[in-house]
N, C-alpha and C positions, 0 to 999 in steps of 0.2 A: 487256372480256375477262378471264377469272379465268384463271389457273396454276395448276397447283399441287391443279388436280382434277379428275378422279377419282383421278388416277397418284400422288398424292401430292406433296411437299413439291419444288418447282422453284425453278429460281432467273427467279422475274418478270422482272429488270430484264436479262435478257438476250435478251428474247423481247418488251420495250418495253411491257408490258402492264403497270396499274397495279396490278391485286389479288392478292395472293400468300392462297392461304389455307395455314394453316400445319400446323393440325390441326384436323378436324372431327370431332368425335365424338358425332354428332347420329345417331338409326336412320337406315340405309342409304338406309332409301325417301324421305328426305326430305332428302339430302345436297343434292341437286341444286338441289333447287327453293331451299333456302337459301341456296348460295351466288349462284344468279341472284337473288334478291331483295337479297341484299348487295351484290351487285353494282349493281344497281339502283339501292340507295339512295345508294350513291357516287358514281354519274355518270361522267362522265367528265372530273373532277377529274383533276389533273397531278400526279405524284408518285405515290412506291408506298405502297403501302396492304397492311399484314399482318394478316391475320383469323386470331385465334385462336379456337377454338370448343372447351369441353370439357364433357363431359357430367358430372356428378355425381349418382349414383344413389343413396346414400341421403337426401340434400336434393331428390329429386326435382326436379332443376332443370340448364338448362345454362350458364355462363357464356362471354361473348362481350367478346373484347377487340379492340381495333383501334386501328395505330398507322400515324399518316400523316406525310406533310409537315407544315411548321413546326411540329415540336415533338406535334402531335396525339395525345393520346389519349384513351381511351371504354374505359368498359368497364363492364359491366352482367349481372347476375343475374336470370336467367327464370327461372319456378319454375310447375309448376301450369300451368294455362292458358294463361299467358304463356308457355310453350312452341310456340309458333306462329309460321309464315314472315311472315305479314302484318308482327303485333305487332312479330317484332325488327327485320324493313326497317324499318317507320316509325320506332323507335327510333333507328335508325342512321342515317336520316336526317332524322330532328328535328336528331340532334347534330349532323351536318355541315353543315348550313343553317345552324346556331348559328356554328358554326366561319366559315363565310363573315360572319356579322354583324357 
């Protein structure tokens, strides 16, 4: 379960859900299916999980950071093509499979 979206910025751990997203600044039509794919990639890992998402327009690219339990963090530069729902889930969950290794 995500928080924190579409209404904006909640406080997750009052509501026992793990994903807070904090800011998304991804076009409108694509907020959604984002944060479900982040959602996704995290699972249903224990502990809160803050998704930062910010768009930067003249690097034509968005940055994604994610801060979890033990200590967790991730965070990576899409640009170009790599602007896509699939690409940054599998990203995000490359890393937290890593994280479990």
């Amino acid at each position: 379960m995500i928080r924190g979206f579409p209404d904006g910025n909640q406080d997750a751990a009052q509501w026992d859900v793990p994903i807070q997203i904090i800011r998304n600044e991804v076009p409108q039509a694509l907020e959604r299916q984002l944060a479900t794919g982040i959602s996704s990639a995290i699972g249903s890992r224990k502990g809160l999980w803050e998704v930062d998402i910010t768009s930067e327009r003249e690097a034509n690219a968005w940055d994604v950071e994610i801060v979890g339990p033990d200590n967790f963090h991730w965070a990576r530069r899409f640009s170009g093509e790599d602007r896509d729902v699939e690409v940054i889930s599998e990203a995000i969950r490359a890393a937290v499979v890593d994280l479990a290794a």
